[in-house]
N, CA, C and O atoms as a DFTB+ gen file, in Angstrom:
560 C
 N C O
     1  1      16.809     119.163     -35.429
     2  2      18.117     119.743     -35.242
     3  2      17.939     121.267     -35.156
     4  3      17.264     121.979     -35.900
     5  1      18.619     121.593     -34.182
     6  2      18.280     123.420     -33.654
     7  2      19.291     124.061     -35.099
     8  3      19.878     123.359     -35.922
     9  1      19.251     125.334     -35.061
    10  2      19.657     125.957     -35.859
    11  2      21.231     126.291     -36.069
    12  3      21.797     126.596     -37.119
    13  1      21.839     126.129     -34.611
    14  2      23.384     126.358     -34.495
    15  2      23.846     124.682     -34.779
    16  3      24.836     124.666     -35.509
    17  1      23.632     124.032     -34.599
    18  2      23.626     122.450     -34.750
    19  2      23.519     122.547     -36.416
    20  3      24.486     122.110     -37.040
    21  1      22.530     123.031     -37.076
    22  2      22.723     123.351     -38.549
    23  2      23.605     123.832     -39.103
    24  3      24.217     123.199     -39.964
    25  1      23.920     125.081     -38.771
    26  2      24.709     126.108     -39.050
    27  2      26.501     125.808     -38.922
    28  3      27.479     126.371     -39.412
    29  1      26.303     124.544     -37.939
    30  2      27.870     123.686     -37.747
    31  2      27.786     122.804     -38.821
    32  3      28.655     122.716     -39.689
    33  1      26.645     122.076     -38.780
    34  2      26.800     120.830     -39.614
    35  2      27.537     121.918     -41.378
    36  3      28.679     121.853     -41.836
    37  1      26.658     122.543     -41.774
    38  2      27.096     122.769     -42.946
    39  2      28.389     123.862     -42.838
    40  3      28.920     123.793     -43.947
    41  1      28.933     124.568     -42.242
    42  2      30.147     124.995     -41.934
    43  2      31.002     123.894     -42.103
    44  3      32.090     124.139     -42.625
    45  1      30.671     122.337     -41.668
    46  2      31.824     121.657     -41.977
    47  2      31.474     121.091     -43.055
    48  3      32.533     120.895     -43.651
    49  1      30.423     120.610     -43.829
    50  2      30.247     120.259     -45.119
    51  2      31.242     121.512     -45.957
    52  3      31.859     121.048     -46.916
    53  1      31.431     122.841     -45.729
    54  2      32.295     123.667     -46.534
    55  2      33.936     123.195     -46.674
    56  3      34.756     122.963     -47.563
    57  1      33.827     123.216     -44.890
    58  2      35.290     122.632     -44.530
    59  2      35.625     121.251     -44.803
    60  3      36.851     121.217     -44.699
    61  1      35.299     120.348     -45.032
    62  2      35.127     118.823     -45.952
    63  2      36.169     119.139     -47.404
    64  3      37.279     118.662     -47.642
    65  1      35.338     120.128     -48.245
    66  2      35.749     120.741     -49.300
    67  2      37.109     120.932     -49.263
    68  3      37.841     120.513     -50.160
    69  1      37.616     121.690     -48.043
    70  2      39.038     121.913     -48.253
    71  2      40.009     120.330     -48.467
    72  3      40.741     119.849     -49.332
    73  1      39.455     119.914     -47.043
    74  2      39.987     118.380     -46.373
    75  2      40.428     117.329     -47.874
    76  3      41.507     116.807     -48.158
    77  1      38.568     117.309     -48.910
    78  2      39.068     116.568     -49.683
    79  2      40.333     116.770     -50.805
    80  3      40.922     115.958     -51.518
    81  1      40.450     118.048     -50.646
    82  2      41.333     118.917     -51.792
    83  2      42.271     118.745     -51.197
    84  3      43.040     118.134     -51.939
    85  1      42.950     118.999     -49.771
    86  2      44.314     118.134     -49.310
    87  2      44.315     116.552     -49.064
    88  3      45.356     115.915     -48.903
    89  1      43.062     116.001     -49.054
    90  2      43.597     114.664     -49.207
    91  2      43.945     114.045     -50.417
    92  3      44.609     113.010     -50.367
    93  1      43.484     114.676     -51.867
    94  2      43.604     114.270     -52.974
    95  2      45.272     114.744     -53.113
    96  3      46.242     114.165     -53.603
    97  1      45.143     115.801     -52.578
    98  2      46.674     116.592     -53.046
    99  2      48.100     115.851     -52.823
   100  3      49.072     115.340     -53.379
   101  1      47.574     116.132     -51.766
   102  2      48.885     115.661     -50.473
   103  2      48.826     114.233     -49.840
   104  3      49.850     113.818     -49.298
   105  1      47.550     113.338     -49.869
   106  2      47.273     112.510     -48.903
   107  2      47.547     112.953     -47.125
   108  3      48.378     112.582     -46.296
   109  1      46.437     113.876     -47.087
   110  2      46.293     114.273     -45.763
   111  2      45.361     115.072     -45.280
   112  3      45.146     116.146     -45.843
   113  1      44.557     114.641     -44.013
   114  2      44.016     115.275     -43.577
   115  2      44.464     115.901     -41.883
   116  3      44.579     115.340     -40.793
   117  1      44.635     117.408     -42.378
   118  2      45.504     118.255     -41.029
   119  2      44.878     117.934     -39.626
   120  3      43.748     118.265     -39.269
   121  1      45.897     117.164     -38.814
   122  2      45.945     117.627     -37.413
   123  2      45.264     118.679     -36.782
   124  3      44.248     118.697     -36.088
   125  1      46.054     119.571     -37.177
   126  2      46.220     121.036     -37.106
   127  2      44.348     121.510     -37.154
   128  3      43.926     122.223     -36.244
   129  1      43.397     121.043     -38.253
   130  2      42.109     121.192     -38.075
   131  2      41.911     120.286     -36.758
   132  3      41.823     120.726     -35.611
   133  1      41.863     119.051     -37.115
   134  2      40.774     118.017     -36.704
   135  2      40.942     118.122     -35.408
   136  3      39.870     118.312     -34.834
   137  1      42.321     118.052     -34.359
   138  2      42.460     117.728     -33.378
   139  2      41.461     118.986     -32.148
   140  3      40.729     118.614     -31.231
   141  1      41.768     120.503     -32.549
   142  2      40.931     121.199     -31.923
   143  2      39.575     120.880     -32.418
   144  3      38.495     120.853     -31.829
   145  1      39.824     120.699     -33.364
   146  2      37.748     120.522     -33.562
   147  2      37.027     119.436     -32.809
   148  3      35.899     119.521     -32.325
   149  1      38.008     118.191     -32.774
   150  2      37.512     117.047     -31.959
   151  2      37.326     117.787     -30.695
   152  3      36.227     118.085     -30.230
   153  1      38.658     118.108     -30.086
   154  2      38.567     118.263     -28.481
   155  2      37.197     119.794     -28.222
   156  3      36.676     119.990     -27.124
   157  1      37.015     120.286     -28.935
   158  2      36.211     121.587     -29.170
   159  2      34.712     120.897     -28.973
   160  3      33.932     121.017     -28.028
   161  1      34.584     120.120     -30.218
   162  2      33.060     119.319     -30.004
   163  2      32.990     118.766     -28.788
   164  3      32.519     119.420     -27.857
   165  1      33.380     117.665     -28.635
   166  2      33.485     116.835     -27.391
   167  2      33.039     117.396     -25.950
   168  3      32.132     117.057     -25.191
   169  1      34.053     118.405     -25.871
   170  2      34.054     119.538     -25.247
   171  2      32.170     120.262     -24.663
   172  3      31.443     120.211     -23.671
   173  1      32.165     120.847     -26.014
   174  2      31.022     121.708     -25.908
   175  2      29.831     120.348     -25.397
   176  3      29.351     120.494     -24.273
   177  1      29.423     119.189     -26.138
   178  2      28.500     118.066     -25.773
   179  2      28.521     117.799     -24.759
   180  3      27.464     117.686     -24.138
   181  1      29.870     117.562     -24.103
   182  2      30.074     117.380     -22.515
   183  2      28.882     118.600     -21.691
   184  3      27.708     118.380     -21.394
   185  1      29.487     119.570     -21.532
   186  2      28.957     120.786     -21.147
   187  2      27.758     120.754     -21.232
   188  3      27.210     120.502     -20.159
   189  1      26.651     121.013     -22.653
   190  2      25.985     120.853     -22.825
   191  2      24.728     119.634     -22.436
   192  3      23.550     119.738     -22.095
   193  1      25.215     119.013     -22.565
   194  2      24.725     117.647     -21.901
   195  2      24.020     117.059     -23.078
   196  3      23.049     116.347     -22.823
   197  1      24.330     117.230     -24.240
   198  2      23.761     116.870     -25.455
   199  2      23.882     115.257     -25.880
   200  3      23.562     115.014     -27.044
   201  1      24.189     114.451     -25.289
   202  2      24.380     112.955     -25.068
   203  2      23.912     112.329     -26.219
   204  3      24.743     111.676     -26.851
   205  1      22.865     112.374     -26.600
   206  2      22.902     112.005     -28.176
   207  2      23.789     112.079     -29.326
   208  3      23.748     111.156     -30.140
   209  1      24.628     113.105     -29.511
   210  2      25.525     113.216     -30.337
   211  2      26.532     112.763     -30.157
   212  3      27.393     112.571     -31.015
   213  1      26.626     112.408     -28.533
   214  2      27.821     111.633     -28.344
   215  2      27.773     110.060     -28.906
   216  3      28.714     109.281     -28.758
   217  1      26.400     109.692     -29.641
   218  2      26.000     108.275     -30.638
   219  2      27.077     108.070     -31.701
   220  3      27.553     107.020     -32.135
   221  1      27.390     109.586     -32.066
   222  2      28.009     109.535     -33.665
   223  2      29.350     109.438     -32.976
   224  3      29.671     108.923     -34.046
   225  1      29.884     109.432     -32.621
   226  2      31.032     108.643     -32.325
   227  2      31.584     107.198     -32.266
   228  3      32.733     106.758     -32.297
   229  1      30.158     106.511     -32.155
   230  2      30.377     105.596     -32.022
   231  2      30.804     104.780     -33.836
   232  3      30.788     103.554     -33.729
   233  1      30.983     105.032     -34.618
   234  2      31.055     104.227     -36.370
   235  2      32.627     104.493     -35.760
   236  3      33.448     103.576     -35.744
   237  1      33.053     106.321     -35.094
   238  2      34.921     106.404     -35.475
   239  2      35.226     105.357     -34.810
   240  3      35.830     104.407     -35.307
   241  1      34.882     105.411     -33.742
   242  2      35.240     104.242     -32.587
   243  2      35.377     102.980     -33.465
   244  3      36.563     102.657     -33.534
   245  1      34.534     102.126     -34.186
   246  2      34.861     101.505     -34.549
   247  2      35.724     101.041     -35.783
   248  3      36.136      99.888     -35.909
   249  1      35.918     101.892     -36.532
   250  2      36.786     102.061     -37.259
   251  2      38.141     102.484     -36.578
   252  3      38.871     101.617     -37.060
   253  1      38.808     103.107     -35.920
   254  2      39.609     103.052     -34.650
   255  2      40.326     101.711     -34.797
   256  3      41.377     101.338     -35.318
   257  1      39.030     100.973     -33.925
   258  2      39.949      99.727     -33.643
   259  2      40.246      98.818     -35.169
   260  3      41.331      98.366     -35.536
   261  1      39.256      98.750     -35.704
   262  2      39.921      98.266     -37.365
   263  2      41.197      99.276     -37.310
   264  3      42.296      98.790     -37.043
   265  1      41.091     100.487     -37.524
   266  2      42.889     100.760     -37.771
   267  2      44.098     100.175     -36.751
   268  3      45.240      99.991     -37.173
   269  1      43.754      99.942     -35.534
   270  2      44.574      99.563     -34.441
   271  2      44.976      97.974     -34.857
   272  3      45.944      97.383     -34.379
   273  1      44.022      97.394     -35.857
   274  2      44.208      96.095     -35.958
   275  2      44.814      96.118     -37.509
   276  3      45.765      95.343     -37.610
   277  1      44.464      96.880     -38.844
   278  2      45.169      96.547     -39.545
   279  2      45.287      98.137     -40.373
   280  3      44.563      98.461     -41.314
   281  1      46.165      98.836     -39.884
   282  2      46.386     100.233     -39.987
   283  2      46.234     100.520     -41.663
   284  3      45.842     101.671     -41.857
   285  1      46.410      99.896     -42.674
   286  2      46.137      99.910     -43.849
   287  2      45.099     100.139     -44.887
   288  3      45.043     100.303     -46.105
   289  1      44.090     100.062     -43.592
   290  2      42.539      99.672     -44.545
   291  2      41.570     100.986     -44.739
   292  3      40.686     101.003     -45.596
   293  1      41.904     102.385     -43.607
   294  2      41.477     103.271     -43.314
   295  2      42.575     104.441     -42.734
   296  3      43.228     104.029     -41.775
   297  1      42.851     105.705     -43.124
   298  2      43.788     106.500     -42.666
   299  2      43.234     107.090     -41.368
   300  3      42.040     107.072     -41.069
   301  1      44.021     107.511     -40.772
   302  2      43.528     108.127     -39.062
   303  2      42.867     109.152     -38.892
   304  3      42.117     109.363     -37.939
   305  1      43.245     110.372     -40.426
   306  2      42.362     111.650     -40.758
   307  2      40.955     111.285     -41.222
   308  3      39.965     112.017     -41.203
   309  1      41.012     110.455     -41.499
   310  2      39.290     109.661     -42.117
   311  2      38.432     109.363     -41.129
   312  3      37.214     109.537     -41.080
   313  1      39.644     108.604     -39.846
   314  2      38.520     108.318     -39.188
   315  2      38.172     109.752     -38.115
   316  3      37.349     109.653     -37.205
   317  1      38.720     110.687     -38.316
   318  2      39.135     111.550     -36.676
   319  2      37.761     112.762     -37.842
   320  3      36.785     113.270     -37.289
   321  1      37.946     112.894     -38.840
   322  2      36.857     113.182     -40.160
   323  2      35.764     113.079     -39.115
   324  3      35.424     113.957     -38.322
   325  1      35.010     111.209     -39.322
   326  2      34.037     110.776     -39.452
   327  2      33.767     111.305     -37.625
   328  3      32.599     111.675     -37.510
   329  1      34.324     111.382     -36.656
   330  2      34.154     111.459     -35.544
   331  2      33.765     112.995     -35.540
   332  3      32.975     113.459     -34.718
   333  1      34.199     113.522     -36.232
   334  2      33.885     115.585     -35.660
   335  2      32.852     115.115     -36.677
   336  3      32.196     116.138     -36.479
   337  1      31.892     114.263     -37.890
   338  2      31.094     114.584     -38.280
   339  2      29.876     113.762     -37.441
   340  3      28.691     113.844     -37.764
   341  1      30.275     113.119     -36.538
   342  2      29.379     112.248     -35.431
   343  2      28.796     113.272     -34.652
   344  3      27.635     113.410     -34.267
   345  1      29.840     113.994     -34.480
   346  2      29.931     115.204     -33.268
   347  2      29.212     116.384     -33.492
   348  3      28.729     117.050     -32.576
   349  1      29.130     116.649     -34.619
   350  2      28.228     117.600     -34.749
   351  2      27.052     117.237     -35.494
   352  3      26.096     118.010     -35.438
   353  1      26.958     116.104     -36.237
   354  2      25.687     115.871     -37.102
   355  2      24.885     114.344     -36.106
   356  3      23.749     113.991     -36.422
   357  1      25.592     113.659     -35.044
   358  2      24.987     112.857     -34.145
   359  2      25.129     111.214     -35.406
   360  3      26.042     110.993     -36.201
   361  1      24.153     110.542     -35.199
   362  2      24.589     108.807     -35.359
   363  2      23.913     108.571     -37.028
   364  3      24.222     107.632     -37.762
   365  1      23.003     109.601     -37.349
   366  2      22.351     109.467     -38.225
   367  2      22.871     110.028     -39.473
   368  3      22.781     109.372     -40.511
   369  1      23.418     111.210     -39.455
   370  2      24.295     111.776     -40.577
   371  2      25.634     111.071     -40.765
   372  3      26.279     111.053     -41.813
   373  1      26.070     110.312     -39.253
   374  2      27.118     110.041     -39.614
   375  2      27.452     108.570     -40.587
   376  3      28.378     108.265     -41.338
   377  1      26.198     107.872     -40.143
   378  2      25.646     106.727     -40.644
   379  2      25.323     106.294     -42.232
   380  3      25.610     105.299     -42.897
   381  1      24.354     107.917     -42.599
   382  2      24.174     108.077     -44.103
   383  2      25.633     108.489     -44.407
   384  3      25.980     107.647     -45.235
   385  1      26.475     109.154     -44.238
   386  2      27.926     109.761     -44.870
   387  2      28.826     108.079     -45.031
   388  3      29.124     107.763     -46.182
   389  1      29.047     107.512     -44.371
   390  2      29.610     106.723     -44.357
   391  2      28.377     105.316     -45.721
   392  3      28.669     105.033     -46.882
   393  1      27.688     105.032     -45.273
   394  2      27.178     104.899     -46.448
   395  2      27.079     105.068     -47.772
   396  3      27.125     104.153     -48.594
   397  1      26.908     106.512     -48.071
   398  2      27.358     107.024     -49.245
   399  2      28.600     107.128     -49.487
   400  3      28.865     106.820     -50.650
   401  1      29.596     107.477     -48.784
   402  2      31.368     107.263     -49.071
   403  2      31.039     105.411     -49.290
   404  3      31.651     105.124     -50.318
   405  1      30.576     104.555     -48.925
   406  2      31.313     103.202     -49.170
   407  2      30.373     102.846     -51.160
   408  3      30.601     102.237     -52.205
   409  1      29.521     103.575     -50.652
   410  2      28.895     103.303     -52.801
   411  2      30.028     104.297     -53.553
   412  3      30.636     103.794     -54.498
   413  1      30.260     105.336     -53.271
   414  2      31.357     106.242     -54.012
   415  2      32.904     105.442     -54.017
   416  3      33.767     105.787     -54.824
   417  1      33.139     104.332     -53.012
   418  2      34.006     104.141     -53.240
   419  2      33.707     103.163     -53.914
   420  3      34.427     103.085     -54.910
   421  1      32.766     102.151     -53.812
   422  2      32.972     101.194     -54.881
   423  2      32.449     101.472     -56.357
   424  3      32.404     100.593     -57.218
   425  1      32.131     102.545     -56.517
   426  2      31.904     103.391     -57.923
   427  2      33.261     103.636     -58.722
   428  3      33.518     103.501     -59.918
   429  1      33.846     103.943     -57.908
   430  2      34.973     104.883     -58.234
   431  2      36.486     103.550     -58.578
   432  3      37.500     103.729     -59.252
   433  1      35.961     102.060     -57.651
   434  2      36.849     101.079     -57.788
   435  2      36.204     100.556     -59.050
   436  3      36.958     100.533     -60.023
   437  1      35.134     100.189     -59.213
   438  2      34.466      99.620     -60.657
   439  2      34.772     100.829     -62.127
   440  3      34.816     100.632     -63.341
   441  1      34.868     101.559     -61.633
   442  2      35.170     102.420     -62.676
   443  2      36.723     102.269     -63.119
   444  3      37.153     102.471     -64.255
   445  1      37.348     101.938     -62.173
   446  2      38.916     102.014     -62.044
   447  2      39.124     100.659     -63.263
   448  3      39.963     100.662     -64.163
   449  1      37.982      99.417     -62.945
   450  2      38.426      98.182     -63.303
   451  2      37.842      97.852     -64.566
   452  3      38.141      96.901     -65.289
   453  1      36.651      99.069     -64.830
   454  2      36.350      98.484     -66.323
   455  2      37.512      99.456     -67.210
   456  3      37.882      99.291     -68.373
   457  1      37.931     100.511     -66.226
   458  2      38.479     101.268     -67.585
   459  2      39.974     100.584     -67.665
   460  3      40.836     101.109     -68.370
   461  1      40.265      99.287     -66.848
   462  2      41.615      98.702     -66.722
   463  2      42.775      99.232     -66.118
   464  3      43.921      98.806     -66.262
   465  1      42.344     100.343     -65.320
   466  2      43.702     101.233     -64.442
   467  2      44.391     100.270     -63.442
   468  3      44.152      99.071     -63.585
   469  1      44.974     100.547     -62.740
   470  2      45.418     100.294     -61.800
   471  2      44.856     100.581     -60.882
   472  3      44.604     101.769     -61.083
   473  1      44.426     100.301     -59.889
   474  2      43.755     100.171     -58.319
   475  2      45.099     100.427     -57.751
   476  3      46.027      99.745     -58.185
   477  1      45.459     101.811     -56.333
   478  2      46.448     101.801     -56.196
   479  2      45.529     101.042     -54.386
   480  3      44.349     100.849     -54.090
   481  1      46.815     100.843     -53.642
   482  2      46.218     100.345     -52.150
   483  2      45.865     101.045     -51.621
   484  3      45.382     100.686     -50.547
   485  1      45.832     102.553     -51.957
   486  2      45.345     104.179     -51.209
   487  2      44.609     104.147     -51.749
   488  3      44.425     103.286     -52.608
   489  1      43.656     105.318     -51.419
   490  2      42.761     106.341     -51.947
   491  2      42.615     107.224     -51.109
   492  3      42.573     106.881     -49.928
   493  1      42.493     108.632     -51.463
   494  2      41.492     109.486     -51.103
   495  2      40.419     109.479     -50.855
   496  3      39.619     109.416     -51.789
   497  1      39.953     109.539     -49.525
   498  2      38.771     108.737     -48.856
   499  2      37.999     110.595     -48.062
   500  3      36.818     110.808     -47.787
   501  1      38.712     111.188     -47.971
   502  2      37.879     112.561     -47.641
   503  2      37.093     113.231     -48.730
   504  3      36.419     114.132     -48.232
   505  1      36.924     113.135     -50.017
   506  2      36.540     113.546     -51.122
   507  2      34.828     112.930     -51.235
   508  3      33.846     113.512     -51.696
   509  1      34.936     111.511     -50.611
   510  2      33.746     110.569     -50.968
   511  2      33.233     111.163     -49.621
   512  3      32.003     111.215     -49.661
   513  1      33.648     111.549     -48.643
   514  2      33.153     111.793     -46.751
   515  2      32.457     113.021     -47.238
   516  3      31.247     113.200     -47.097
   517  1      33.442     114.034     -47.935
   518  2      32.702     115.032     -48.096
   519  2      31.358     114.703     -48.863
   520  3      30.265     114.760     -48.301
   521  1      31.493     114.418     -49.951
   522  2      30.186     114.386     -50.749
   523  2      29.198     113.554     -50.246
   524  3      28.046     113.574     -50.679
   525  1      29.727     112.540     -49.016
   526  2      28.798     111.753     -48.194
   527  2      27.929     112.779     -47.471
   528  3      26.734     112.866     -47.754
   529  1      28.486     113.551     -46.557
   530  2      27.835     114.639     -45.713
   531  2      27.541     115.390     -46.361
   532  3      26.872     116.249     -45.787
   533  1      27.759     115.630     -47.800
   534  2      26.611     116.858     -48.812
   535  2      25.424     115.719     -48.516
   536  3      24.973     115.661     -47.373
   537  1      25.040     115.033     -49.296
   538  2      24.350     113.859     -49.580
   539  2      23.490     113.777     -47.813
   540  3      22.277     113.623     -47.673
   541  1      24.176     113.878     -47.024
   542  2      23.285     113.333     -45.787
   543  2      22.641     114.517     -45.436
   544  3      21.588     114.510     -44.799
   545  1      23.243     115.613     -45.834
   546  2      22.816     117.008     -44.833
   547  2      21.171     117.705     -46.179
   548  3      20.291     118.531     -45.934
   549  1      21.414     116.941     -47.386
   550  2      20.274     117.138     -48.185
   551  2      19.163     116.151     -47.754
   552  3      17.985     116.483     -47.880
   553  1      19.483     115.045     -47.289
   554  2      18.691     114.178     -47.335
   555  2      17.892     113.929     -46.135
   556  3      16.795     113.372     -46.167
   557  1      18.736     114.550     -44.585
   558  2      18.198     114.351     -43.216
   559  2      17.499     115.854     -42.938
   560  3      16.932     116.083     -41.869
């Protein structure tokens, strides 16, 4: 991975940080970021001709259509998340992040059930993405 390709990846591992702090807050992750950043990446790969990174798109994609089929199971900022982190970190970061978000979440549900809470049908799912892409960007 070249150095500006670095220098993005962890710029958004910072920006993650915010994301999970409004998704815990508010339940939300802003439009207002994601949508230029998508069309921005996309964008630049096109141009570039960087075709590999256009791989990491492929997990949002499928998560996509799981939301198109049962809109409940995954929020749309999670998945539009996992796609700008396809986009700039390619199939492999996006692969380990999502990985590590699905052990954080079932950490965080087992924890819920020995301590007898309530499991609500939400969660805050940008908090575990972020610390997924800490976790991938140490590890790749």
């Amino acid at each position: 991975m070249d150095l500006l390709n670095h220098i993005l990846l962890e710029t958004l591992a910072l920006l993650c940080l915010y994301f999970a702090y409004t998704d815990i807050r508010y339940q939300v992750i802003s439009n207002q970021w994601t949508h230029p950043m998508m069309g921005i990446l996309l964008l630049w790969r096109l141009v570039t001709m960087e075709w590999m990174y256009l791989y990491g798109l492929i997990p949002a994609l499928i998560l996509l259509l799981i939301f198109m089929i049962l809109p409940s199971v995954i929020g749309a900022g999670d998945i539009k998340l996992l796609g700008i982190i396809g986009l700039v970190g390619g199939l492999p970061i996006v692969l380990s992040t999502i990985f590590t978000m699905g052990l954080l979440c079932m950490v965080y549900v087992g924890i819920r059930l020995v301590r007898r809470q309530t499991l609500r049908h939400q969660f805050p799912l940008a908090p575990m993405i972020a610390a997924g892409l800490w976790f991938a960007i140490v590890l790749i």
